[in-house]
Every structure is written in structure tokens, then in C-alpha cells.
N, C-alpha and C positions, 0 to 999 in steps of 0.2 A: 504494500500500500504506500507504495513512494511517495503520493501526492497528498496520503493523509495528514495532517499533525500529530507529530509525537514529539509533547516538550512538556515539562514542569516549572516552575516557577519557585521560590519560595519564601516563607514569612515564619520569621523569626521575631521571636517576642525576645520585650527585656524585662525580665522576670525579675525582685531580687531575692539576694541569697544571703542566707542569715548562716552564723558558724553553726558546726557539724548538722545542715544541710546539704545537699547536694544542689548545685545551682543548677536550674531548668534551662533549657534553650527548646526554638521551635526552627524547624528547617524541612526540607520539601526532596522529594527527586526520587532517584536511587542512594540510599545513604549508606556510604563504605565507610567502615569504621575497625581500627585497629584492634586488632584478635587482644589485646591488653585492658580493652575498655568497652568491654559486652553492653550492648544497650539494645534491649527489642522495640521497635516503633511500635505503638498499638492503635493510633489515630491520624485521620488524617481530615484536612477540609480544603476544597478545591474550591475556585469560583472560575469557571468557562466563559467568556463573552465569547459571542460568533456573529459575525456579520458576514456581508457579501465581500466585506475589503479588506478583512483581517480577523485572523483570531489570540487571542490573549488567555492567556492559564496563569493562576495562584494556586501554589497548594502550601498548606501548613500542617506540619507534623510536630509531635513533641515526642521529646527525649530528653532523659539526664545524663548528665556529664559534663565537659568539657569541649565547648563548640571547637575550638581551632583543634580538635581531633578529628572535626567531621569532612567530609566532603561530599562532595553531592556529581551524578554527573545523569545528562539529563539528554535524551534522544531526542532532537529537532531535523525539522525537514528543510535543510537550505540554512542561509544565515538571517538570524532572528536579530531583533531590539529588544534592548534589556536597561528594565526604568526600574525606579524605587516606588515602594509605595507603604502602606500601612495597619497598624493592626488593626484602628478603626474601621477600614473598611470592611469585616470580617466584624466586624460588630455591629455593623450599622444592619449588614444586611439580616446574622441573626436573627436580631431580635426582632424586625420588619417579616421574616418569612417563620420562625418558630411555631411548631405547632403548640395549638391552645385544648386543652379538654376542661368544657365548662360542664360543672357537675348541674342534675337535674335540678329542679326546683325541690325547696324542702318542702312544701306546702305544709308550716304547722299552721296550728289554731292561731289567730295572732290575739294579742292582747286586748280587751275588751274597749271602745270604743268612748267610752264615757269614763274612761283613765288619764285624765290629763292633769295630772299632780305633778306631770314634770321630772319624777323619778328616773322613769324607765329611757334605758339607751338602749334601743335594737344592736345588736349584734350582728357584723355582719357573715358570720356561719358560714362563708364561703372563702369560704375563703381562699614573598621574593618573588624577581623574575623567573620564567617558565623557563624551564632549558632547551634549547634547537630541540625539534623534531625529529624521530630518528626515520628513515626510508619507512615508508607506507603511512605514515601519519604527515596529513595538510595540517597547519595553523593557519586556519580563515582569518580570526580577529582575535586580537587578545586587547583585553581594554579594565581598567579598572570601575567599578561601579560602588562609590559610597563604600564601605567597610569590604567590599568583597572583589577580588582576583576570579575575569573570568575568562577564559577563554574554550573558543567556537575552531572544533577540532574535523577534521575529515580522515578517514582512513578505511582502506580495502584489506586493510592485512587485520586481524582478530588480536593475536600476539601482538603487534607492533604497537596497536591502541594500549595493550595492556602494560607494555612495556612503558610508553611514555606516562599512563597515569602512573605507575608505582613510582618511576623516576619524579615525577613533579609532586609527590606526596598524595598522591587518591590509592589509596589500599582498597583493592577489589577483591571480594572472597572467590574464592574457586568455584561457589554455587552460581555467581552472577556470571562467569565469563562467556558461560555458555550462551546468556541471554545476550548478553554484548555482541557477542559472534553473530548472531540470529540477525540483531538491528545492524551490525555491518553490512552481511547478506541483502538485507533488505536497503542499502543503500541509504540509509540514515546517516546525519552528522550527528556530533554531541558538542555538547555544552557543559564544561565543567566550572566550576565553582567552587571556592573556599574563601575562606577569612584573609583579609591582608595583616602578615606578621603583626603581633602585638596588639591586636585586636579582639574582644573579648565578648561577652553576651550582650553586655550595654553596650556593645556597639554595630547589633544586629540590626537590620528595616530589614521589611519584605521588598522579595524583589518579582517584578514583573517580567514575563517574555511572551513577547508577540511576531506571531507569522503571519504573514502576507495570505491573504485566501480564506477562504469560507470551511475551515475543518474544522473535526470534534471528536480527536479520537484521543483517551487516557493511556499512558502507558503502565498500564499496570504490572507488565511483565517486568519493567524495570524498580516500578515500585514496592515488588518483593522484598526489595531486598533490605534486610534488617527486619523488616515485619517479623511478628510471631504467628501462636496458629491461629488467631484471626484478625483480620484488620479492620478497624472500622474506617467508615469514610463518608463527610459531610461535602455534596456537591449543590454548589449553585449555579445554574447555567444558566445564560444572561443573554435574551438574542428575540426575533419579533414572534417568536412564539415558544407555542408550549414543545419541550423536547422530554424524546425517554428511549431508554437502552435499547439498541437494535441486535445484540449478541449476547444479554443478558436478560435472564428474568426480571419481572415488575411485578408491582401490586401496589393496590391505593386499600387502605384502611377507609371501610368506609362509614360514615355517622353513623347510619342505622344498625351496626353491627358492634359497637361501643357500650358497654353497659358500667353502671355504678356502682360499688357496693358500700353500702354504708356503712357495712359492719367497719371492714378496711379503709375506709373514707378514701376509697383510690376508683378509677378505673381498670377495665381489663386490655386497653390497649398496648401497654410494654409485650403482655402476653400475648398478645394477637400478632403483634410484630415479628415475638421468638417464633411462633409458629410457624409464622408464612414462610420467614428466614429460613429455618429450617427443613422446611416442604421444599423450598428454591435448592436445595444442597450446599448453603451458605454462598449464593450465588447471586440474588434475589436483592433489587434496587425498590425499594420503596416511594414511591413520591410522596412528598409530605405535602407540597403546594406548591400551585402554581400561580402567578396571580400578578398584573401591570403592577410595577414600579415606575416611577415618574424619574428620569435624572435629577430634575431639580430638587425633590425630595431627597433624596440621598445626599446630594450638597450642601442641602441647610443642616440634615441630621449630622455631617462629618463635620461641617463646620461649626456645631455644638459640643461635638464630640471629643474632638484634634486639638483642644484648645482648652487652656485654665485662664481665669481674669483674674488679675493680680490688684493689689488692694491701691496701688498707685495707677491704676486705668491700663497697664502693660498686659500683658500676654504672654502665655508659654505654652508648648506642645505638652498637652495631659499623657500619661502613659499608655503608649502604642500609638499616639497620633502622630501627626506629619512634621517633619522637621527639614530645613533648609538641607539643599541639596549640594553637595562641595565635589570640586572636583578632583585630583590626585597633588595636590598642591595646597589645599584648602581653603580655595578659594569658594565664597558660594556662589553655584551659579544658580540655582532657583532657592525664592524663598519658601517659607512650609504654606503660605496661601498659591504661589506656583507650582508647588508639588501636587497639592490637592487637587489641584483643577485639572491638572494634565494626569492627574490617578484618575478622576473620574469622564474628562473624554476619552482618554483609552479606553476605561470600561464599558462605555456604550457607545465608541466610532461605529458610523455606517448603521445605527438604530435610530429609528424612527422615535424622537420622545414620547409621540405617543401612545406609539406602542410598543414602550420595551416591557419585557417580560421574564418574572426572575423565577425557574421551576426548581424546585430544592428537592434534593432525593437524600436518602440515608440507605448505606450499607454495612453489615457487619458480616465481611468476605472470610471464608477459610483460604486458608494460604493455598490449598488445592487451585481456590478459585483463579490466582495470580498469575493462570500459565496463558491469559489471553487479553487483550489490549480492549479498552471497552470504549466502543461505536456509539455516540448519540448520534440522534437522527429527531427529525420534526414530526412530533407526533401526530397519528391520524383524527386523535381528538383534541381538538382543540378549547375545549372548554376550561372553563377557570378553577382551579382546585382552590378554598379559600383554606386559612388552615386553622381557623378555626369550627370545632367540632362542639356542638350543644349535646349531650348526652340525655335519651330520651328514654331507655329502659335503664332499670334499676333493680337489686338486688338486694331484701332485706328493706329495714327502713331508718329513717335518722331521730335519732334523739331531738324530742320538739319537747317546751316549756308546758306542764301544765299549769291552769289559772284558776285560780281558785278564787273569785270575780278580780280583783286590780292585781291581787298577790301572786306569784308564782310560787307552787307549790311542789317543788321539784321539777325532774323529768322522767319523760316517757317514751318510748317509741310513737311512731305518729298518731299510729287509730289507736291505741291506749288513751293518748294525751288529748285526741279528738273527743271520745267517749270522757273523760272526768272533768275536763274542764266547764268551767259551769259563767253565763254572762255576769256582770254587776248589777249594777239597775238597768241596764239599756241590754248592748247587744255588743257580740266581736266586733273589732276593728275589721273595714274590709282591706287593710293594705297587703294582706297574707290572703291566700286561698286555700283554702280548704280541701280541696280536688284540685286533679292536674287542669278541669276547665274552668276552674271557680273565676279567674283572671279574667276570664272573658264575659261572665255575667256582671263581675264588678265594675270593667269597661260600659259593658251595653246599658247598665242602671245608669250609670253617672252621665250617659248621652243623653240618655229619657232624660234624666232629671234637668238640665242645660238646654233641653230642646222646650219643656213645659216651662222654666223660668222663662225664654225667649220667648212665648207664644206669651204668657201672662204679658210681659210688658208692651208687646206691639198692640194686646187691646187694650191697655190704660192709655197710651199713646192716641188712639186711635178716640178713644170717648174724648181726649184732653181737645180732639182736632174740631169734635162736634159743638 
């Protein structure tokens, strides 16, 4: 698949590290790391833009250790552009695409209606330089980018590739050569990446890489590598519609199949997830949502985000946000409101603002699954996934207040607390329902009643005219 994309990107947080801690770092790709400093990747989060004009890949992984152990190297098609960007962006989207499970209504009795002593609060209950290349390895570009040494490599020889990363410090296990070899086969270039000397976790950003053309293939095969036996991984794909795995299992959780239990005050969706997961042979992509994102909504939210106000009127980058961009002399050549803005036109070049579209999937992959490169494609349905989910069946019932006229008289289960509770002088409050339809009689009264006041007054009105 010469023409496809196979490239990773990645985002490194700066975590901090307190004594006998191990300091965190996050970083992306194939991660080859020295047989002296064992670290399994267990996650990963991707964000895919795809346009007609270009495609762009983030991924973020976490590991402990010692980041200038790591290195990363990354299968691209041709020579790619390689920018800075940030953690907020990976927060902004989050929390904007997150799936929500809102529990059923509790419908207790509510408290009686002719209660206004003012007492009672409802609760709300819900709550160095690279060394010459040796024969069979091309050096395309070698360029430094903010904190990181990277260079865009070509090579027909399997060994000779192997040979220059060991020589410029990428330690590749003997489990990965063979996939190396596979993507030279396939005529692949790579992209490697590491720390510039003396450079450390605090001086990680995410880094972005973008190729020319309309593709949207993961390299998962390379992404093996360091994983354990299973990988999870958070993707957001960013493009004018809804996209899903063309070479991998899918499923959508759907509402109606969500249920509550109140004993557990949870849902049964984690479990619905294991299940599917594991019906797929831990193969199986999830979509959580899909749903228009606006650019400019993501701009206001980063630039809420990327940013702390300082008590003299100044400004500073909040942690993960965007920070002035320097060049190998430290000079800067963008500032962190220039970095921002050119993080977020790369993220949706060639989309239409108003119809971009961000589809979020979750997988939690057996390392089995690793041995195949995964294909989005524009899905045939195109409908909106929203991700929030209203939970409409229930299991068991919740603990509701009994009244014993203004007083609360312990609790109960619902139809318990329904049955003992008893009015005051009047009658329940209707802001609680009673039944799952009480909500809508207490609507349809207070219309009557709004529609008889207006009629009373257009006949006073009307006698006042005579």
C-alpha cells in the first residue's frame, strides 16, 4: 500500500516527578527501548485529521522511565512536515467527545408541597549529530524540531536500516526487525526521532507529522512494539464525515441496551464493552461518537485552556499548553498564540468549518491483534453518534426519602417510600414524579393551568372594553 499513510506522530507530556517516584513521560510511534530499562506501553491516543490535501497523525503513549532512553521511529510515505503542538489539544477534544451515561430518573415521592419553612435542600442524587549513512540507507532530511533530533530516512537494505538506527542510538528488539523489513518491502520511508542531548521530560511538546494526500491508515504493526498483551487505544478522526475501521471489527453501544442498577449505583456499559471486545477476539473498535465540531470552538476552548492569567494582567502557558516555538539557536520563531493557531489549521486544513467532524473510537487490542495496519474509510452511515447516552431501563430500585408530612422519616426503596409517605395539610410537591410518566402530567396541568389564567384575563379585558 505504497500510496497509503503510515506515520505516527507524538505527544509527550510534562509530568512532574517527586523523589523515589519514577518520572512519567508520554511519547508515540514504535518505541525501542534498551533491554536495561523494560517498560510495557499499555495506552495509546491518536487524533487522525484527513482531508483531500493532507493528512496529519498525533499519537500519545505513556511510559515510565527515562525519556532520553527512548526513541521512536515511525513509517511515513515520502517526506512528511513535522510541527509542535500540545497536550491541550488532546484535552480539549476529550472532554468535547467523552462518552456521558446519565443515570434514569429517580422518581421519588418529593417532598410535600405546602413545606416551605425553608429547611429542606434537595439533593442532587445524581450525581548529537546523526552519523553519515552507511550504503543502503538515504538521509532525506534531518532537521531539529523544539526539544527533538529528527531525521527522515530511506533505505532498500532491512540490515543496513538496522544498522544505522543502532549506530545513531534507536535500539530495535529483534521482535521488531522483522516488521521493519516488511515496511522496507513495502517501500516505506521512516522517521526517527529522539531527545536533543541534555534534554529531559520538561522539555517534551507533542509533535505533529503531516503527509500530503487524503490517507488513513495506522501502523499498528509498528506500534507493537513495547506494547504488552493488550493495548488500548483512544482515536479521534477528524475529517467531513463520519469514518470507521475497514479491516477491523466495530460496534456502537447502543442506548437502548444500557441498563442501571441501583443497587451498584453504576451502569452495565464497561461490561457491554468487555463483551463485544471480546466476541471481536480483542480486535473490535468501538465508536463512542461521532458528532460536528466547529474549529472555532476548539480555539476558544484551547485558548482557555493553553493559558494561566497572572495576577499583574500577564500570561503563561498552563501545563500541556502551547508554548513559543524556538529554533536550534533559541531563537523564537513562533509565539504560543502562533503555535496555537497553526496547531489548529493543520488540524482541520482542507475541512469545510462547517462540516468538520470528530468520530472517537476506543480499543483495547490483544497484541495478537498488532500483526495488521488499520484502514479507516468513510462510513456508509453517516448519521450522528451523540455520546451522550440517557439510561432508560433499570435494575432494582434507589433509595428515595420517606415523608412523614414536612419531616423525612428515613429511607426507602422507591415503592416502599411511595407507599409510607403520607401528605401534610395539602398535597406532594409536583417537582418529583412519581412514575416514569408523572413528568408529563405535571407539564400538561401547568399548561391547563397558564392557558385558563390567559383565557380568564382576555374576558376581564374584554368586559373592561365594553
Amino acid at each position: 500500500m505504497r500510496s497509503a499513510l503510515l506515520l505516527a506522530s507524538m505527544l509527550l507530556a510534562t509530568v512532574a516527578t517527586t523523589a523515589l517516584v519514577e518520572s512519567e513521560a508520554q511519547a508515540c510511534g514504535g518505541c525501542f527501548i534498551p533491554p536495561e530499562n523494560p517498560t510495557v506501553v499499555t495506552d495509546h491516543r491518536m487524533i487522525l485529521s484527513i482531508s483531500k490535501t493532507q493528512t496529519t497523525l498525533y499519537d500519545q503513549i505513556r511510559y515510565q522511565g527515562d525519556p532520553a532512553s527512548f526513541a521512536w521511529v515511525l513509517p511515513i510515505a515520502g517526506q512528511v512536515d513535522i510541527g509542535l503542538s500540545a497536550d491541550a489539544l488532546f484535552s480539549v477534544l476529550d472532554q468535547s467527545t467523552q462518552t456521558q451515561i446519565l443515570q434514569p430518573p429517580r422518581n421519588c415521592p418529593p417532598r410535600p408541597s405546602d413545606c416551605d419553612d425553608g429547611e429542606f435542600s434537595a439533593s442532587a442524587g445524581n450525581a548529537s549529530d546523526a552519523a553519515a549513512a552507511p550504503p543502503g540507507v538515504e538521509v532525506l532530511k534531518r532537521e531539529t524540531v523544539g526539544p527533538y533530533e529528527t531525521v527522515q530516512l530511506r533505505s532498500t537494505n532491512p540490515a543496513a536500516l538496522d544498522e544505522w538506527l543502532a549506530t545513531n542510538g534507536f535500539v530495535v528488539p529483534d521482535s521488531v526487525k522483522p516488521v521493519i523489513a516488511t515496511y522496507v518491502a513495502e517501500k516505506f520511508d521512516f522517521l526517527a526521532l529522539k531527545l536533543v542531548p541534555g534534554k529531559g521530560v520538561r522539555d517534551m511538546r507533542p509533535v505533529r507529522v503531516t503527509t500530503p494526500g487524503a490517507t488513513a491508515v495506522l501502523p499498528l504493526r509498528m506500534v507493537a512494539a513495547g506494547a504488552g498483551a493488550t493495548l488500548g487505544i483512544t482515536l479521534w478522526v477528524v475529517g467531513e464525515g463520519r469514518y470507521e475501521p475497514q479491516n477491523f471489527p466495530a460496534f456502537l453501544i447502543k442506548q437502548e441496551d444500557i441498563s442501571w442498577n441501583w443497587a451498584q449505583n453504576k451502569s452495565n456499559y464497561v461490561d457491554l464493552r468487555a463483551e463485544k471486545t471480546t466476541a471481536g477476539g480483542g480486535r473490535a473498535w468501538e465508536l463512542e461518537s461521532s458528532d460536528i465540531v466547529y474549529p472555532q470552538t476548539v480555539s476558544n476552548q484551547l485558548g482557555f485552556t493553553g493559558e494561566i492569567f497572572l495576577p499583574d494582567g500577564g500570561r503563561e502557558p498552563a501545563p500541556g499548553g502551547y508554548t513559543p516555538i524556538k529554533d536550534g539557536q533559541g531563537t523564537i520563531v513562533k509565539t504560543a498564540d502562533e503555535a496555537r493557531d497553526l496547531d489548529i489549521a493543520t488540524l482541520f486544513q482542507g475541512i469545510g468549518a462547517a462540516t468538520a467532524r470528530v468520530t472517537r473510537f476506543r480499543a483495547d487490542l490483544a497484541y495478537a491483534a498488532l500483526d495488521a495496519d488499520l484502514v479507516m474509510t468513510a462510513g456508509p452511515d453517516q448519521a450522528i453518534v451523540p455520546r451522550t447516552r440517557r439510561v432508560t431501563r433499570e435494575s432494582d430500585q434507589p433509595l428515595c426519602p420517606v415523608w412523614n408530612g414536612c419531616s423525612q422519616d428515613g429511607t426507602a426503596p422507591r415503592d416502599e417510600a411511595v407507599a409510607r409517605s403520607t401528605p401534610s395539610g395539602g398535597s406532594f410537591g409536583s417537582s418529583c414524579a412519581t412514575s416514569p410518566g408523572g413528568g408529563q402530567h405535571t407539564w400538561l396541568a401547568a399548561g391547563a393551568g397558564f392557558a385558563t389564567l390567559a383565557l380568564a384575563n382576555a374576558v376581564r379585558r374584554r368586559r373592561r372594553m365594553r
